[in-house]
LUMPA-952798 format. One record per residue: x, y, z of N, C-alpha, C in turn; residue number from 1. Coordinates in nm, 3 decimals, padded with zeros to 5 digits. Atoms other than C-alpha are relative to their C-alpha. Layout:
BEGIN
<atom n_xx="X" n_yy="Y" n_zz="Z" ca_xx="X" ca_yy="Y" ca_zz="Z" c_xx="X" c_yy="Y" c_zz="Z" i="NUM"/>
...
***
This chain:
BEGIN
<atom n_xx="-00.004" n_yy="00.133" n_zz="-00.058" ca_xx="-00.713" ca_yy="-01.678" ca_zz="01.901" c_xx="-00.142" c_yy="-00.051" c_zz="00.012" i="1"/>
<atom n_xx="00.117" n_yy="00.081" n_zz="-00.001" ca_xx="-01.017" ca_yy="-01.916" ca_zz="01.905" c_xx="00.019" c_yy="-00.144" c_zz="-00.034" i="2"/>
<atom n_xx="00.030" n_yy="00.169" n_zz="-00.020" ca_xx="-01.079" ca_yy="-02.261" ca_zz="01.929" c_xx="-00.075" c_yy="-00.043" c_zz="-00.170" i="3"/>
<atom n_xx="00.085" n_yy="00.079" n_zz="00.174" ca_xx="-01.180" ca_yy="-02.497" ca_zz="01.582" c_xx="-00.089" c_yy="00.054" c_zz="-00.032" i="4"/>
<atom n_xx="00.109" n_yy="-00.055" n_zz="00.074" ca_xx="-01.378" ca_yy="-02.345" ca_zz="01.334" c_xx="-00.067" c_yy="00.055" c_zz="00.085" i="5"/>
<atom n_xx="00.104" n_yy="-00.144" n_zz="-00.104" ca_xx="-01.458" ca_yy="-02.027" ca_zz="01.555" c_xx="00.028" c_yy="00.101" c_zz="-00.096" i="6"/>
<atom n_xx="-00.037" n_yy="-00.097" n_zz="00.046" ca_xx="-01.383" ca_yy="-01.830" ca_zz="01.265" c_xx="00.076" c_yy="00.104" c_zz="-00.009" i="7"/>
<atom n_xx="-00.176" n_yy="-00.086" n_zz="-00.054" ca_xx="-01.021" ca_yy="-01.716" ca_zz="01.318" c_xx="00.004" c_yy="00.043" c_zz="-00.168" i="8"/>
<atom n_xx="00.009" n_yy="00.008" n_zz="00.162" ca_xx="-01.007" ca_yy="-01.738" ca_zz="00.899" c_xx="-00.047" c_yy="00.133" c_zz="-00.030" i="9"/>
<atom n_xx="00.067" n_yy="-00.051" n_zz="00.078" ca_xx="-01.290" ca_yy="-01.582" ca_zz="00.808" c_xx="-00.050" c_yy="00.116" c_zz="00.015" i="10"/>
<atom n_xx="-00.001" n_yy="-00.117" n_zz="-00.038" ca_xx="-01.242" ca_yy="-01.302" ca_zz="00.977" c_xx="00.121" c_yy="00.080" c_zz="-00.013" i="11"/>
<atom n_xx="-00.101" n_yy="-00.047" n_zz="00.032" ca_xx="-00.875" ca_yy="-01.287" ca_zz="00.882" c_xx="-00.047" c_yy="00.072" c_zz="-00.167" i="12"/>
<atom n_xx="00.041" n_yy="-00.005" n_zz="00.094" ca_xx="-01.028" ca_yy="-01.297" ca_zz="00.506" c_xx="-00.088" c_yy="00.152" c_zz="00.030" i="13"/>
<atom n_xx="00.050" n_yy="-00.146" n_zz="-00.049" ca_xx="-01.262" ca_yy="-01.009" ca_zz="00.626" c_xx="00.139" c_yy="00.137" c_zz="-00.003" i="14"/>
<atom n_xx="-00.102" n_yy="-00.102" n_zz="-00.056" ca_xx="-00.983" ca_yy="-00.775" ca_zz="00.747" c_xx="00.096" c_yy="00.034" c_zz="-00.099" i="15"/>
<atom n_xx="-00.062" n_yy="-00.046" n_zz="00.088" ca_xx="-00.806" ca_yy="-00.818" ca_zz="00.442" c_xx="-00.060" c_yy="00.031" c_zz="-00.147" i="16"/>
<atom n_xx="00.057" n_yy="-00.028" n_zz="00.102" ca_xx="-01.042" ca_yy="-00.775" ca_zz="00.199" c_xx="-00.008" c_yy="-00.100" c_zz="-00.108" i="17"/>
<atom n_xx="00.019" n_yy="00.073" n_zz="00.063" ca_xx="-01.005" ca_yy="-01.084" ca_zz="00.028" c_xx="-00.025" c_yy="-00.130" c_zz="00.025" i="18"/>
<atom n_xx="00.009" n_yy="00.113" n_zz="-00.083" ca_xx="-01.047" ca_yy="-01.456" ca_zz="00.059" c_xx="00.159" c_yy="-00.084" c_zz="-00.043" i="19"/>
<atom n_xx="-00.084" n_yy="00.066" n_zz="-00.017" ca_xx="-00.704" ca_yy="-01.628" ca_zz="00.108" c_xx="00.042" c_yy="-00.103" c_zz="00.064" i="20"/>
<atom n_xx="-00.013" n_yy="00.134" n_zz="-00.104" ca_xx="-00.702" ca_yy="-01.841" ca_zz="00.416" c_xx="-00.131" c_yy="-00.062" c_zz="-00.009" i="21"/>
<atom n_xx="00.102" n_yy="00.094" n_zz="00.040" ca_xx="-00.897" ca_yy="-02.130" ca_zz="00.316" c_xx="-00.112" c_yy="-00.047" c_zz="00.163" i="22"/>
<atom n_xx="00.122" n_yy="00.036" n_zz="-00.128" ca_xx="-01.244" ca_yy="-02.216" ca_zz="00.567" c_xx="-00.067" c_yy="-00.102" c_zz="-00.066" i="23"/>
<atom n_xx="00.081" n_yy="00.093" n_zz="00.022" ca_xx="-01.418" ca_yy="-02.512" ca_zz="00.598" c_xx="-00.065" c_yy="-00.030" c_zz="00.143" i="24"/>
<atom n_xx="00.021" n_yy="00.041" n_zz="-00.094" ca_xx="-01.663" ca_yy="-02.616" ca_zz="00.860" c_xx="00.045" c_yy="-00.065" c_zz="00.130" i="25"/>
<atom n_xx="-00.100" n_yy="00.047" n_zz="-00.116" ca_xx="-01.441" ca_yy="-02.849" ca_zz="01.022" c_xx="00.151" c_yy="00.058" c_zz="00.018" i="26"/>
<atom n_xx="-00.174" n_yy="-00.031" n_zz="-00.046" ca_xx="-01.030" ca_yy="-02.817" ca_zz="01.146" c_xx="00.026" c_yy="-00.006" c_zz="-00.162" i="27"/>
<atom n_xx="-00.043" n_yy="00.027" n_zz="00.146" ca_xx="-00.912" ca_yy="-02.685" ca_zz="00.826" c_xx="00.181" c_yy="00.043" c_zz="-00.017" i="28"/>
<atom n_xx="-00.120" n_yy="-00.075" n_zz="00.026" ca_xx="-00.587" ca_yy="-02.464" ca_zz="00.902" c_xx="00.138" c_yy="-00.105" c_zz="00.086" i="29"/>
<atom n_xx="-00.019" n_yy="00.096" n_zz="-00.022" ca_xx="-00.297" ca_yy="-02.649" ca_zz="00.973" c_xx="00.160" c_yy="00.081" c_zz="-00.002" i="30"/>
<atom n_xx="-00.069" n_yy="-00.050" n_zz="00.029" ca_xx="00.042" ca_yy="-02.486" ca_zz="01.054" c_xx="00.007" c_yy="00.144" c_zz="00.045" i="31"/>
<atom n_xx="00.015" n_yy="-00.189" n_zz="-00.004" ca_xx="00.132" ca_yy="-02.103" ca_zz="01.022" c_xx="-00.031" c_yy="00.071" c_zz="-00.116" i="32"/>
<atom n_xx="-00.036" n_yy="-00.089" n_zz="00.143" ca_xx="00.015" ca_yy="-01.897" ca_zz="00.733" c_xx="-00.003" c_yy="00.163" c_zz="00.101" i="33"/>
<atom n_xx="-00.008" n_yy="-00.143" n_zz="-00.010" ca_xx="00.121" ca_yy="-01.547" ca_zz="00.748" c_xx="-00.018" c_yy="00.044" c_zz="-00.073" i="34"/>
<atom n_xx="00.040" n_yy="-00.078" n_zz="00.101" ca_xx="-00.017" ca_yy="-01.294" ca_zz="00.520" c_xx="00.053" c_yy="00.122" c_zz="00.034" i="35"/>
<atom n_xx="-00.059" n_yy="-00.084" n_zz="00.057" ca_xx="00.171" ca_yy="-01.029" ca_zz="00.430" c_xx="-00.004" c_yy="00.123" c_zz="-00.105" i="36"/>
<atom n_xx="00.007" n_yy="-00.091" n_zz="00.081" ca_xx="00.119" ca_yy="-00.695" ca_zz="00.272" c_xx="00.153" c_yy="00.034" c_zz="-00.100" i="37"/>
<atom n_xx="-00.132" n_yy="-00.019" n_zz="00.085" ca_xx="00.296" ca_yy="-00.650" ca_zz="-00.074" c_xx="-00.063" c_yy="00.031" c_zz="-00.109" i="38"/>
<atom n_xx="00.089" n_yy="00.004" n_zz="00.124" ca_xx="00.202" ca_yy="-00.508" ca_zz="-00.409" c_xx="00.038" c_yy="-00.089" c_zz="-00.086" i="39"/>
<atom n_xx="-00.028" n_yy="00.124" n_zz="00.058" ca_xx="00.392" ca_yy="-00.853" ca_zz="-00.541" c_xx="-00.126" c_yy="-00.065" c_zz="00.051" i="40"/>
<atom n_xx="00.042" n_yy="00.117" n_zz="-00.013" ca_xx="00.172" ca_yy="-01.152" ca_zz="-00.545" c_xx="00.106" c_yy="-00.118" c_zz="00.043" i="41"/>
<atom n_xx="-00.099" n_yy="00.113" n_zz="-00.028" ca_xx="00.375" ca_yy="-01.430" ca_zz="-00.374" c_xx="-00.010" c_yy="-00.115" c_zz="00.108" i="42"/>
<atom n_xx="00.000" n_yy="00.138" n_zz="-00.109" ca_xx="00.349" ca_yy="-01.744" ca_zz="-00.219" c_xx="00.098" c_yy="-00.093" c_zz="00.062" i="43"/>
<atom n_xx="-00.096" n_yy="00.061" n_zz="-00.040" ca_xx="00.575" ca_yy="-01.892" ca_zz="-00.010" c_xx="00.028" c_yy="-00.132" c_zz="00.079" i="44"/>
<atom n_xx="00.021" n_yy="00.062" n_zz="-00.058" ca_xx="00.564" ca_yy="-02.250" ca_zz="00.144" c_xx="00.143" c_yy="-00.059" c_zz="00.012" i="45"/>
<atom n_xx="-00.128" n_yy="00.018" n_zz="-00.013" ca_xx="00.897" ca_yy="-02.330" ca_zz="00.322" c_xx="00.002" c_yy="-00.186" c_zz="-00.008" i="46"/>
<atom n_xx="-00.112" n_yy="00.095" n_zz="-00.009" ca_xx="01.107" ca_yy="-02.666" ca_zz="00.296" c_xx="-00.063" c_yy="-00.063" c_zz="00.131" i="47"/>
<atom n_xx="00.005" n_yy="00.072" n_zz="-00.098" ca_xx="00.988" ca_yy="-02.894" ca_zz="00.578" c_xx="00.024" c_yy="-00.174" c_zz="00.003" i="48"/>
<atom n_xx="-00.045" n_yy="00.136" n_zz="-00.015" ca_xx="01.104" ca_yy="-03.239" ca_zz="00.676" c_xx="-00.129" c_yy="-00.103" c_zz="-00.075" i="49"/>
<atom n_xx="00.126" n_yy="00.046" n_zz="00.036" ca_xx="00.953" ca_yy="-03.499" ca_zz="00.475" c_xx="-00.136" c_yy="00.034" c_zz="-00.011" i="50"/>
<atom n_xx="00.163" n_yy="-00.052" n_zz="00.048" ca_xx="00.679" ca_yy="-03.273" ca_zz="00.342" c_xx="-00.088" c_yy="-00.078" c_zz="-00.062" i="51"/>
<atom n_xx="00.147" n_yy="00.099" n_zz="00.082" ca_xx="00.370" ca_yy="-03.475" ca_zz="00.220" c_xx="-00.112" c_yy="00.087" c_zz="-00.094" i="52"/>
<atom n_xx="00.109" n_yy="-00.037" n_zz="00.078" ca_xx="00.277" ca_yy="-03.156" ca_zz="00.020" c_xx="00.119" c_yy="00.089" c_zz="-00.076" i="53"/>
<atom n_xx="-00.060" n_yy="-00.045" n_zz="00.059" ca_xx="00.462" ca_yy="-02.922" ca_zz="-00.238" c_xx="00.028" c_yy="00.137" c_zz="00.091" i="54"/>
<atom n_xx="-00.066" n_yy="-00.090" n_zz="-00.080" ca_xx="00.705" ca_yy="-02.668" ca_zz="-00.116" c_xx="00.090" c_yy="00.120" c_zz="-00.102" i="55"/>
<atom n_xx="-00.101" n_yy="-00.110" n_zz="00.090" ca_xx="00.888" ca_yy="-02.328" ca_zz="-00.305" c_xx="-00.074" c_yy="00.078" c_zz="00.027" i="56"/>
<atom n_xx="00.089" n_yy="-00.185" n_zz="00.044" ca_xx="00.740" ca_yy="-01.997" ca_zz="-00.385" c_xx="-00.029" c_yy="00.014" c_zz="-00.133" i="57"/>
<atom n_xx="00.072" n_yy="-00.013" n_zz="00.137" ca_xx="00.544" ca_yy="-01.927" ca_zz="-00.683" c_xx="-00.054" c_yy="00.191" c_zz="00.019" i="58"/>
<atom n_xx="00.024" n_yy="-00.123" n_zz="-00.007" ca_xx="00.457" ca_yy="-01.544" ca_zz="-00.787" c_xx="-00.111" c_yy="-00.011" c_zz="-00.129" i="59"/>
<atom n_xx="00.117" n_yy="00.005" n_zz="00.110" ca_xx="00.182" ca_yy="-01.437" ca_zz="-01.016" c_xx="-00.141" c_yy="-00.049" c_zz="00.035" i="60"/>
<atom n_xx="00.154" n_yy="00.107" n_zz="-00.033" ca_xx="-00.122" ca_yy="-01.632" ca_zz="-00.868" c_xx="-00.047" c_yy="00.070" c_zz="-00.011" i="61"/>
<atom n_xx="00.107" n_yy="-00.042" n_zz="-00.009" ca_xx="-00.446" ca_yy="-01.552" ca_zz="-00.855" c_xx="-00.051" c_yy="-00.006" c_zz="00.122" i="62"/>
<atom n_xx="00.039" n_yy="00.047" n_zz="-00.177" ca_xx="-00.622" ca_yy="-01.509" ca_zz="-00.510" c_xx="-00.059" c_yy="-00.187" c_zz="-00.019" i="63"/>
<atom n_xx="00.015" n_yy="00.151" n_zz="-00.016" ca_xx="-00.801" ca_yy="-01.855" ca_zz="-00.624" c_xx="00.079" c_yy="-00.048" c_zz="00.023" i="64"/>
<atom n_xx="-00.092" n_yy="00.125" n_zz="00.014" ca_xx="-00.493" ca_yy="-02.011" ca_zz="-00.705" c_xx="00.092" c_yy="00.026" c_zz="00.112" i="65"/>
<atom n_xx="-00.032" n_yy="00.007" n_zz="-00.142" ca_xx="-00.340" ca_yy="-01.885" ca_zz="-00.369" c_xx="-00.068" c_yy="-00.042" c_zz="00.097" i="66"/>
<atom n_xx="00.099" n_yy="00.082" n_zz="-00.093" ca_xx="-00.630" ca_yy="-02.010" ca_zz="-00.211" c_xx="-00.002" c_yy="-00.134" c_zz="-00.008" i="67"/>
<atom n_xx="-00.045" n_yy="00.152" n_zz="00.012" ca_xx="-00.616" ca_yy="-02.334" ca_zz="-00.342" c_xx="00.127" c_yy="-00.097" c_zz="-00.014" i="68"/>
<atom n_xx="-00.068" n_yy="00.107" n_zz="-00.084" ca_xx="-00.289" ca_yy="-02.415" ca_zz="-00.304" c_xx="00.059" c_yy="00.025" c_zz="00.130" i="69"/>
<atom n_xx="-00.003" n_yy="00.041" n_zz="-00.193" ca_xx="-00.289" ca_yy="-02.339" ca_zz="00.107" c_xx="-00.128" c_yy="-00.064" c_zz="00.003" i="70"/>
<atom n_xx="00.076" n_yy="00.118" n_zz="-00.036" ca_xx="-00.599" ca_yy="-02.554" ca_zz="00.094" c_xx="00.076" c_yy="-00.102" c_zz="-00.003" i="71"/>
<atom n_xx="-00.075" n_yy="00.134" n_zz="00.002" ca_xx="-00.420" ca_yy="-02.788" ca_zz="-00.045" c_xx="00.084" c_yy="-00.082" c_zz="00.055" i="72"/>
<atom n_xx="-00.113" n_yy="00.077" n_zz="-00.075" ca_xx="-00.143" ca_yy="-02.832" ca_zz="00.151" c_xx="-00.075" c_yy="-00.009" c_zz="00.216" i="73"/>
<atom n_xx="00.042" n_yy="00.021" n_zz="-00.088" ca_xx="-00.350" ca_yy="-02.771" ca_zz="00.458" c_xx="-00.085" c_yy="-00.164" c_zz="00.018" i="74"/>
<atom n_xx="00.024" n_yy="00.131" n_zz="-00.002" ca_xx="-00.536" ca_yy="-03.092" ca_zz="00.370" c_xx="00.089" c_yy="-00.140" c_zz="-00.015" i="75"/>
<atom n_xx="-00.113" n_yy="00.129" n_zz="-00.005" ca_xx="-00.206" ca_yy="-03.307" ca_zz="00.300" c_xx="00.024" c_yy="00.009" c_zz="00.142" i="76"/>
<atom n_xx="-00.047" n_yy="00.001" n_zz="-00.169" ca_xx="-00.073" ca_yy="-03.167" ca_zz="00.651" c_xx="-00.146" c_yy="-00.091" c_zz="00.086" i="77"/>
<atom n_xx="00.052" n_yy="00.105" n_zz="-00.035" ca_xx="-00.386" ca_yy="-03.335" ca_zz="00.779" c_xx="-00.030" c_yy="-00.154" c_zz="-00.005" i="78"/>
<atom n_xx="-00.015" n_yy="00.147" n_zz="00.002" ca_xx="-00.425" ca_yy="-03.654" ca_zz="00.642" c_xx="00.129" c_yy="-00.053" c_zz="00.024" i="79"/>
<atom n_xx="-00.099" n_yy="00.027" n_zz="-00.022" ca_xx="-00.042" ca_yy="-03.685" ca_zz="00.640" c_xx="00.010" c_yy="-00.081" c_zz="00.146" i="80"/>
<atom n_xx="-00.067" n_yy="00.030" n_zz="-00.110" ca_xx="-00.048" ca_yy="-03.658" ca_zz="01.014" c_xx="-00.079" c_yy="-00.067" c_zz="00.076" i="81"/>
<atom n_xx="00.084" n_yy="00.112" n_zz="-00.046" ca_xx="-00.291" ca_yy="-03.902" ca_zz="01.056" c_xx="00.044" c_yy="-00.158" c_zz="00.004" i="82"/>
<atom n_xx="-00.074" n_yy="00.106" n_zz="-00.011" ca_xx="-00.031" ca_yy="-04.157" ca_zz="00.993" c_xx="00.103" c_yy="-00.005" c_zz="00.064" i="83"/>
<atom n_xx="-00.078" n_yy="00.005" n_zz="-00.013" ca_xx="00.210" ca_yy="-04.035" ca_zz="01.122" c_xx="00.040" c_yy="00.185" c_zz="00.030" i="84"/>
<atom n_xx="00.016" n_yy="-00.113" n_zz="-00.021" ca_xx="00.368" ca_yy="-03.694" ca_zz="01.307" c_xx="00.082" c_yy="00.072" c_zz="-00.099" i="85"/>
<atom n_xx="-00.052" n_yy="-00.068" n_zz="00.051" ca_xx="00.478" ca_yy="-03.442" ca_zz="01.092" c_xx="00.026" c_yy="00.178" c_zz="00.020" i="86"/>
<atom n_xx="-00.022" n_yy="-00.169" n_zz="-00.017" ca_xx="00.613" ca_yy="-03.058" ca_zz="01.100" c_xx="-00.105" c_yy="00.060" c_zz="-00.053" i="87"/>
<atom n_xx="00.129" n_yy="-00.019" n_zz="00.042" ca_xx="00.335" ca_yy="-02.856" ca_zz="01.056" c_xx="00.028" c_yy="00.141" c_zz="-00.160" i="88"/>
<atom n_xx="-00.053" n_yy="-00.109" n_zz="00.062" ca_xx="00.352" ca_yy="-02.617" ca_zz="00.772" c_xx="-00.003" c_yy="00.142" c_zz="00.029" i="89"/>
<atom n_xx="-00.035" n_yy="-00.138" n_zz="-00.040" ca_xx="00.490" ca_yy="-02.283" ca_zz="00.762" c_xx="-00.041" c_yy="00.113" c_zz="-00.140" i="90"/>
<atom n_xx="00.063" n_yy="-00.097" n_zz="00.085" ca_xx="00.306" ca_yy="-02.055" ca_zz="00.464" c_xx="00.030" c_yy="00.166" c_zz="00.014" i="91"/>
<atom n_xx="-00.026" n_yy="-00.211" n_zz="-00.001" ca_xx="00.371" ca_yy="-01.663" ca_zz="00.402" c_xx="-00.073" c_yy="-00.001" c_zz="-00.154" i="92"/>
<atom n_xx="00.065" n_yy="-00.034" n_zz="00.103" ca_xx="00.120" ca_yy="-01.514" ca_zz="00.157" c_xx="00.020" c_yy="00.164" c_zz="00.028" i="93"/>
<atom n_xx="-00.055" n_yy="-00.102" n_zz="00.013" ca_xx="00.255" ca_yy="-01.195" ca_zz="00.007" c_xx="-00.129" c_yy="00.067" c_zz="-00.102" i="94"/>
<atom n_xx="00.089" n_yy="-00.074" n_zz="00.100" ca_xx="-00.071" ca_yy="-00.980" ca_zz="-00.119" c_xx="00.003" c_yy="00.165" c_zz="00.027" i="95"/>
<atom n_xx="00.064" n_yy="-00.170" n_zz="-00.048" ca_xx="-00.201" ca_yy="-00.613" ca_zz="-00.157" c_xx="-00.150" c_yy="-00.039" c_zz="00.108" i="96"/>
<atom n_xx="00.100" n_yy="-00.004" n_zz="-00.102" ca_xx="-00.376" ca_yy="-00.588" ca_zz="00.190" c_xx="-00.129" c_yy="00.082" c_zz="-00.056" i="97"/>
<atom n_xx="00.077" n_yy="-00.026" n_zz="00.009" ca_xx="-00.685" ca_yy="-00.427" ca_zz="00.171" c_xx="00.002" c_yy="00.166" c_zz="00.104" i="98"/>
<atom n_xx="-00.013" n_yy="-00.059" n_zz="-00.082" ca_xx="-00.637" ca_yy="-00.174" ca_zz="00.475" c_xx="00.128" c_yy="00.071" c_zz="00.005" i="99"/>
<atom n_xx="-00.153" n_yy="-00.078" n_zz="-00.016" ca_xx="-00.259" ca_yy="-00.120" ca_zz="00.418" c_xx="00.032" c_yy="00.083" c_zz="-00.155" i="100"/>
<atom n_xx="-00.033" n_yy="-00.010" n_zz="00.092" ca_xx="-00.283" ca_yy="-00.047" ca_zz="00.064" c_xx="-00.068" c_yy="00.204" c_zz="-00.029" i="101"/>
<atom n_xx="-00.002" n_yy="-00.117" n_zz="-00.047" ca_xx="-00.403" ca_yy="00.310" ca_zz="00.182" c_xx="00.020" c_yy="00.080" c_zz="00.104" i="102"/>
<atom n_xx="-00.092" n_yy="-00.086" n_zz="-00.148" ca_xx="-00.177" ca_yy="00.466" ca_zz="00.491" c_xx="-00.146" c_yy="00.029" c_zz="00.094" i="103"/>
<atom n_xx="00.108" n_yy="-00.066" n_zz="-00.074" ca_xx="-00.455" ca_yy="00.680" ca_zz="00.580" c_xx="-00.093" c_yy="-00.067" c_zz="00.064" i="104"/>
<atom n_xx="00.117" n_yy="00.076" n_zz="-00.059" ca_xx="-00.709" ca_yy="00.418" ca_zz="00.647" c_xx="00.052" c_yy="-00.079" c_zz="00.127" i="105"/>
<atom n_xx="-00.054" n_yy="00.042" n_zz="-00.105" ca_xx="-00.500" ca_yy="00.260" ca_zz="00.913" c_xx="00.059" c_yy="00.039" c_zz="00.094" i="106"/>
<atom n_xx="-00.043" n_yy="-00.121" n_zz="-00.052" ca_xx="-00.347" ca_yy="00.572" ca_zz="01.031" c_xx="00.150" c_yy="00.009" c_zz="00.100" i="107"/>
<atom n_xx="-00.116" n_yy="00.036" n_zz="-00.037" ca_xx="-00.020" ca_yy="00.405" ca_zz="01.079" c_xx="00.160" c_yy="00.108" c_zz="-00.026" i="108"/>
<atom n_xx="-00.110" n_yy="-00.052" n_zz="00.058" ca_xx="00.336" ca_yy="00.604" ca_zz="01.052" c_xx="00.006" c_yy="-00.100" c_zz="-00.116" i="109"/>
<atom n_xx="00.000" n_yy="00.045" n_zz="00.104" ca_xx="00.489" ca_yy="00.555" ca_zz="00.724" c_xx="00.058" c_yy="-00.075" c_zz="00.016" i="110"/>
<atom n_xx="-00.060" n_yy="00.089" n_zz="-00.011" ca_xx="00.717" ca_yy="00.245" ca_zz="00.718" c_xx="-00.034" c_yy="-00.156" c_zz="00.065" i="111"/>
<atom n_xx="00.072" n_yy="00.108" n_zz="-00.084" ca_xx="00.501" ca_yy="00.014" ca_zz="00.979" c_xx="-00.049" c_yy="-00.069" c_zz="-00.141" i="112"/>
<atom n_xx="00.073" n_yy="00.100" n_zz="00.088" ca_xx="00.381" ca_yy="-00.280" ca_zz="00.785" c_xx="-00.099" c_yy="-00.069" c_zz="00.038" i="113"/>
<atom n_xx="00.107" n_yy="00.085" n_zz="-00.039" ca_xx="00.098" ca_yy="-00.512" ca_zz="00.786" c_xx="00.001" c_yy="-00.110" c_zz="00.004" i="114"/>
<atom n_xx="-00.017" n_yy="00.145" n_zz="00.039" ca_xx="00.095" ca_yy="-00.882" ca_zz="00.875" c_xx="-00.103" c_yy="-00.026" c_zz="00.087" i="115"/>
<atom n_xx="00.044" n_yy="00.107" n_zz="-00.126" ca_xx="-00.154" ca_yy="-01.121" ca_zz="01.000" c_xx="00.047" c_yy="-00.100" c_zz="-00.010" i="116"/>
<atom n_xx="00.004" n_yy="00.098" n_zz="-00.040" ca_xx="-00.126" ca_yy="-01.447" ca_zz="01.149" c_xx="-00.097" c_yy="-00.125" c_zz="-00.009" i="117"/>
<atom n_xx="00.098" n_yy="00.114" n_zz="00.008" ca_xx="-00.343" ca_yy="-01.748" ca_zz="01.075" c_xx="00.040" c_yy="-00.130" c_zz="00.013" i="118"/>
***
């Protein structure tokens, strides 16, 4: 938890070893992304009322191209709701964690999974 651009992100990005949740100086996140340990690649942006940004699941990406499109929709959810209120989005990013992708290093029983919150 932290307050605007206190580096909630870029410390999620840290922890997982890659960069996924998009950072920008100012209010960039917008919504819920959840990141998800998986040895799929998968992106998931649910169905929301009058979305003002693209919505399905796509598999295959690239961390860029998972990065850029939750930028992307993090910046529609803002300007969007600058006209007007909207549902905020709800994101699940399905990667190989960094920390979970070896038991031992986390020293978890076997079956526990890994998710953060952003």
């Amino acid at each position: 938890m932290g307050t605007t651009s206190s580096g909630k992100s870029t410390i999620v990005n840290a922890l997982i070893g890659r960069k996924i949740a998009p950072i920008e100086a100012g209010e960039m996140s917008g919504g819920v992304l959840t990141i998800k340990h998986s040895q799929e690649q998968r992106l998931m942006i649910a169905e929301t009322e009058d979305a003002a940004w693209d919505t399905g699941e796509w598999t295959g990406l690239s961390d860029e191209d998972l990065y850029q499109r939750i930028s992307t929709v993090m910046h529609s959810y803002h300007a969007a709701r600058k006209k007007r209120e909207y549902v905020a989005p709800q994101i699940t990013a399905q990667v190989p964690l960094l920390p979970a992708c070896d038991a031992s290093l986390l020293g978890l029983p076997s079956g526990i999974g890994v998710e953060l919150i952003d």
